[in-house]
C-alpha positions as protocol buffer text, in pm:
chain_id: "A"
residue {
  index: 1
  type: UNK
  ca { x: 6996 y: -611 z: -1824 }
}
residue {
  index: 2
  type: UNK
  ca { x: 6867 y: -339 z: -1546 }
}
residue {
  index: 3
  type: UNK
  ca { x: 7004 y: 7 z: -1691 }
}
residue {
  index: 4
  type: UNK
  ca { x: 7056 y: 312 z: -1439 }
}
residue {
  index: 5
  type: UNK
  ca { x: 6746 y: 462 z: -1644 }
}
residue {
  index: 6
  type: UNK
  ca { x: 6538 y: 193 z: -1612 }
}
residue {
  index: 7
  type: UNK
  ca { x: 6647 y: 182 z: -1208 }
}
residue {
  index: 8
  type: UNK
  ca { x: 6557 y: 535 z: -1160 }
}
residue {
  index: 9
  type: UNK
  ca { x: 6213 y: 526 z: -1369 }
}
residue {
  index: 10
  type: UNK
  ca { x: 6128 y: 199 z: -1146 }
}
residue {
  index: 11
  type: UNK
  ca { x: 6229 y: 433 z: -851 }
}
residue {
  index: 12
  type: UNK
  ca { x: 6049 y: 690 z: -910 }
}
residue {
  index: 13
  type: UNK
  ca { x: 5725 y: 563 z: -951 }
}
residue {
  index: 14
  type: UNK
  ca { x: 5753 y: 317 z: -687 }
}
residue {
  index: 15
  type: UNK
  ca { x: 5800 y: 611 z: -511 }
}
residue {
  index: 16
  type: UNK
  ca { x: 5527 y: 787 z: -607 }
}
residue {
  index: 17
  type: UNK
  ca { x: 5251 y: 502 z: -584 }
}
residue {
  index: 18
  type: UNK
  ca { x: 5405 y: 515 z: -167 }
}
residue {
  index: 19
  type: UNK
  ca { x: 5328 y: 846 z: -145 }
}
residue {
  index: 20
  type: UNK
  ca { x: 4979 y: 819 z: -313 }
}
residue {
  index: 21
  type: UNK
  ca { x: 4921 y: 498 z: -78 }
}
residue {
  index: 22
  type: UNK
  ca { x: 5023 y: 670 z: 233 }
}
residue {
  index: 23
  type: UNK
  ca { x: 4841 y: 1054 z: 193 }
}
residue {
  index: 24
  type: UNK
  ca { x: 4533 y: 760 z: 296 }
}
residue {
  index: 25
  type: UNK
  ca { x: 4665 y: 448 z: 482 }
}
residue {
  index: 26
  type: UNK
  ca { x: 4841 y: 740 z: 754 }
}
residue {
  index: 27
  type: UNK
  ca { x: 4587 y: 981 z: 803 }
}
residue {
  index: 28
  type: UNK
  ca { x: 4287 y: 678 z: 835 }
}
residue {
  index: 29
  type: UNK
  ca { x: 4517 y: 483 z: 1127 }
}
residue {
  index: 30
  type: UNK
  ca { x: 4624 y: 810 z: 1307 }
}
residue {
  index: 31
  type: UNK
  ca { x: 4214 y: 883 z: 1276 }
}
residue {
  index: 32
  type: UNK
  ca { x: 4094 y: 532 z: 1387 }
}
residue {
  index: 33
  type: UNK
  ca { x: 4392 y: 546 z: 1687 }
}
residue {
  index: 34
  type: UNK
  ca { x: 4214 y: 853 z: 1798 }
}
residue {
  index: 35
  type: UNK
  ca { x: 3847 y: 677 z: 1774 }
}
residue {
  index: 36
  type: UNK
  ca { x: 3999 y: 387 z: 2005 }
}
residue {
  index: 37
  type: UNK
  ca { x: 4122 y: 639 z: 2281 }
}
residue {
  index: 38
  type: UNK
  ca { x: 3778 y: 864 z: 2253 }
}
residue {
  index: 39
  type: UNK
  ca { x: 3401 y: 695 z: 2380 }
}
residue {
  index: 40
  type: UNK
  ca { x: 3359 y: 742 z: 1963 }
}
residue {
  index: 41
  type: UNK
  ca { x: 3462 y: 345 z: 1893 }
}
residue {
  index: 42
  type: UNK
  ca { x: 3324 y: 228 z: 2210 }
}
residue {
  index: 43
  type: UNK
  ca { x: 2982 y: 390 z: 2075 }
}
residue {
  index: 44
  type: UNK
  ca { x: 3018 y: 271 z: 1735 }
}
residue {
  index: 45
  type: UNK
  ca { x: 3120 y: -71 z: 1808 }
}
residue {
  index: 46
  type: UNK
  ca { x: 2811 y: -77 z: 2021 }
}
residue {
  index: 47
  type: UNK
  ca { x: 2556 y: 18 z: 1714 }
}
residue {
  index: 48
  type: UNK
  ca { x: 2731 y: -210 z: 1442 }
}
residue {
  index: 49
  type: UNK
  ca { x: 2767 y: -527 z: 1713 }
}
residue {
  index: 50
  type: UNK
  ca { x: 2436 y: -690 z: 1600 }
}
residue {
  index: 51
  type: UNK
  ca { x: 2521 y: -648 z: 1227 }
}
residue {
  index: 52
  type: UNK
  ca { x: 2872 y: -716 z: 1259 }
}
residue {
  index: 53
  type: UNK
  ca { x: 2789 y: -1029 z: 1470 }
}
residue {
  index: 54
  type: UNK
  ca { x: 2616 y: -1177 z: 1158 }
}
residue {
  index: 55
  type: UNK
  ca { x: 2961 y: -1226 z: 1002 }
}
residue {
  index: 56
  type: UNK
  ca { x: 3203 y: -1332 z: 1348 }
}
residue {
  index: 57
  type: UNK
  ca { x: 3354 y: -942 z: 1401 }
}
residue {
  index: 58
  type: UNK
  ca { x: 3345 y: -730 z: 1642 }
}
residue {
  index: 59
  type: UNK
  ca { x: 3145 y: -406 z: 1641 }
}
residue {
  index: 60
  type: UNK
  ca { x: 3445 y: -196 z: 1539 }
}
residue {
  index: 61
  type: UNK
  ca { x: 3518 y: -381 z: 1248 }
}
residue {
  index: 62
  type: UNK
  ca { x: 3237 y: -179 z: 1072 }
}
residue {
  index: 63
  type: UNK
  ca { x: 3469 y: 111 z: 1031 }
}
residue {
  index: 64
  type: UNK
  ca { x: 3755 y: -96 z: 809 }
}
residue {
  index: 65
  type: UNK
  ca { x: 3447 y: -249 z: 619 }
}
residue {
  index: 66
  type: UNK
  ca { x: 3241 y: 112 z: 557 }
}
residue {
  index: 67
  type: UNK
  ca { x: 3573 y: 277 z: 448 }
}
residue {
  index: 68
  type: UNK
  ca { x: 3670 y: -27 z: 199 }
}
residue {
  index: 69
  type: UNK
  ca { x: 3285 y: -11 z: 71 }
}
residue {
  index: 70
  type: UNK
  ca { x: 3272 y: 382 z: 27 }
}
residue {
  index: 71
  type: UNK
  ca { x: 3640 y: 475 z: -18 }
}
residue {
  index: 72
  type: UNK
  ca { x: 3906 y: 218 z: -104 }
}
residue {
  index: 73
  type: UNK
  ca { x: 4077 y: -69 z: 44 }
}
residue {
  index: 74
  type: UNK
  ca { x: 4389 y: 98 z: 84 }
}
residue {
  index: 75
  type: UNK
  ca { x: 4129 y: 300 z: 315 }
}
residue {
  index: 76
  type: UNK
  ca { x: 4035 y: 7 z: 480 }
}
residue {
  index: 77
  type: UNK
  ca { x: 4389 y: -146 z: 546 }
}
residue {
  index: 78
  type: UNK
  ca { x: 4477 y: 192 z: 720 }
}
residue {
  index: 79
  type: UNK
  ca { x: 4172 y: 135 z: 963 }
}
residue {
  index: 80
  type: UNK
  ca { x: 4270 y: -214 z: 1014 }
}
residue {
  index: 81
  type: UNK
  ca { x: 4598 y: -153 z: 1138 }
}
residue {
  index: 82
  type: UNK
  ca { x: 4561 y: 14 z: 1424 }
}
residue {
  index: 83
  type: UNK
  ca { x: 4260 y: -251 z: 1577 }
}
residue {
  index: 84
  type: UNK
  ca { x: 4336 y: -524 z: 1757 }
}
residue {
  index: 85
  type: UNK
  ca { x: 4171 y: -783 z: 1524 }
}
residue {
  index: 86
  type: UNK
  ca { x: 4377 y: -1139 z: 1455 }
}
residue {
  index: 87
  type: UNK
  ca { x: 4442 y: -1348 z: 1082 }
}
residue {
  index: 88
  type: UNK
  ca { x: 4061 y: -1501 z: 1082 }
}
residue {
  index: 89
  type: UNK
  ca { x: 3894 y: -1145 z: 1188 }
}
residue {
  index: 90
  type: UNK
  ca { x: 4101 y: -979 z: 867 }
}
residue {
  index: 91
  type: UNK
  ca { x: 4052 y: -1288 z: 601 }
}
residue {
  index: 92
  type: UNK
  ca { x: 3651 y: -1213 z: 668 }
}
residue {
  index: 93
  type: UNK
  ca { x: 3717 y: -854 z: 589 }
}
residue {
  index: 94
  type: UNK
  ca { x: 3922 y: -892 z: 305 }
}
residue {
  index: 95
  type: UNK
  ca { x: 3689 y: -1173 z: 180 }
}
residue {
  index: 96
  type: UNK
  ca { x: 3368 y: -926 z: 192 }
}
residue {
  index: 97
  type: UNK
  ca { x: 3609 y: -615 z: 83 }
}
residue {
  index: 98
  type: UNK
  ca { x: 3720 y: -831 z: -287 }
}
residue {
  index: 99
  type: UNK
  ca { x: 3298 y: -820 z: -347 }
}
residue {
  index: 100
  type: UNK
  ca { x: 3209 y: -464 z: -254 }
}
residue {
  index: 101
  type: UNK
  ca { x: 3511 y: -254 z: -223 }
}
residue {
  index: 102
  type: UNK
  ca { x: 3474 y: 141 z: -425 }
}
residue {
  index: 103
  type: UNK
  ca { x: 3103 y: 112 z: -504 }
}
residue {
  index: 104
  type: UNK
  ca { x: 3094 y: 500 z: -531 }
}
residue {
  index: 105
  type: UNK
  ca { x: 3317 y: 514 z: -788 }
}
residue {
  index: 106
  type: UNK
  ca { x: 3211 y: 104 z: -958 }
}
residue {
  index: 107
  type: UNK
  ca { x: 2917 y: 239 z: -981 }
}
residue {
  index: 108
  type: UNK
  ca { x: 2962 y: 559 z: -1117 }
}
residue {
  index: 109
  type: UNK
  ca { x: 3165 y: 310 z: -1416 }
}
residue {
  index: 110
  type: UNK
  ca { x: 2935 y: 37 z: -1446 }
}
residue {
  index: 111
  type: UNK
  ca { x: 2647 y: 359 z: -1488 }
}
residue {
  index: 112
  type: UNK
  ca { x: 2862 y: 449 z: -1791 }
}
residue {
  index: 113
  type: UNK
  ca { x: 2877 y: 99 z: -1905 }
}
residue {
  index: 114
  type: UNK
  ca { x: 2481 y: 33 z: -1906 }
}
residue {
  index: 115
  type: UNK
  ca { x: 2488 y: -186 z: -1643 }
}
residue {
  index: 116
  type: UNK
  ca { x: 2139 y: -164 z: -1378 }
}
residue {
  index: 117
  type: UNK
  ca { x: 2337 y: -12 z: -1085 }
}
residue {
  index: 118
  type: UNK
  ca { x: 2125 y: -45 z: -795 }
}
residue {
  index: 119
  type: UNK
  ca { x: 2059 y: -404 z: -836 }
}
residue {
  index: 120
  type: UNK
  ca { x: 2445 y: -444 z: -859 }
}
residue {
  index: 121
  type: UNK
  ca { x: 2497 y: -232 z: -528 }
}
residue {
  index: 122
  type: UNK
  ca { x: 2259 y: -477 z: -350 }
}
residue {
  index: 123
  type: UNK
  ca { x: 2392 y: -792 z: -481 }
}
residue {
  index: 124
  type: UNK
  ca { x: 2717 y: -713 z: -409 }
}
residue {
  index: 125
  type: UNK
  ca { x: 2692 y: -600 z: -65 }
}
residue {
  index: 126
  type: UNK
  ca { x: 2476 y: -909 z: 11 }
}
residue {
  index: 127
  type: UNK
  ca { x: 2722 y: -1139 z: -137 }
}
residue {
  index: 128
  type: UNK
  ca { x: 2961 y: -971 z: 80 }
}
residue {
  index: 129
  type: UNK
  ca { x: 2795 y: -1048 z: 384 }
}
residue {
  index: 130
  type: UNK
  ca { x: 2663 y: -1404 z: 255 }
}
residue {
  index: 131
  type: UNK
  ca { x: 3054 y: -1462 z: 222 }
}
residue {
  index: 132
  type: UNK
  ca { x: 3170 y: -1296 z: 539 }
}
residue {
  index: 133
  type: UNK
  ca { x: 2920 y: -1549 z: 736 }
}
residue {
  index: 134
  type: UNK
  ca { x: 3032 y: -1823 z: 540 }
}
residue {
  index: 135
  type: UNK
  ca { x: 3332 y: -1776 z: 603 }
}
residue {
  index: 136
  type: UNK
  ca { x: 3285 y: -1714 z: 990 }
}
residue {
  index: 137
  type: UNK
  ca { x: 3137 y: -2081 z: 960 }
}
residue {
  index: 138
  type: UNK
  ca { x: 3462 y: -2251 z: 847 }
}
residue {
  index: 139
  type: UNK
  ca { x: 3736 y: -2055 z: 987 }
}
């Protein structure tokens, strides 16, 4: 049975983990907002469109996919929000963010675990992309 302790633990922390979530999600959209209203994502967009093209997205889908890579994907949710982009746009990103999302701080682990981290950096980030233009193939 769910005890008022229990309750307010659950609370709490639930609590907590929004507040942790949000101090990035909020201050990436309100940044990325800004970038749409500014020459900055126009500019952007128009660098990244021949990479981005590879995979089916638009040029200013680089910035979700460079913050999920270098950050987190809580990160890359916050610059996701505020663009324009529809379900098959945001299944490529998520697909390519589930291979290479952190790699700072993977990296920095799998270093500590013995693994050969530059030749897992590379073969993630091409799988990533390998995925993201499979997937632009079948959805």
């Amino acid at each position: 049975m769910l005890s008022f302790a229990t309750l307010t633990r659950g609370l709490k922390k639930g609590l907590s983990v929004t507040w942790e979530l949000g101090k990035v999600i909020v201050p990436v959209y309100f940044i990325i907002t800004f970038f749409e209203y500014t020459p900055i994502m126009d500019r952007i967009a128009e660098i990244m469109q021949p990479v981005m093209y590879m995979v089916g997205l638009p040029g200013e889908a680089s910035l979700p996919l460079v913050l999920g890579i270098f950050l987190n994907i809580y990160a890359a949710i916050g610059a996701i929000l505020p663009l324009d982009m529809g379900t098959r746009e945001i299944t490529i990103i998520a697909a390519m963010l589930l291979l290479a999302h952190s790699l700072p701080m993977e990296a920095a682990v799998s270093k500590k675990a013995g693994a050969k981290v530059a030749s897992l950096l590379l073969v993630r980030i091409i799988m990533a992309f390998l995925v993201g233009a499979g997937f632009n193939l079948i959805l």
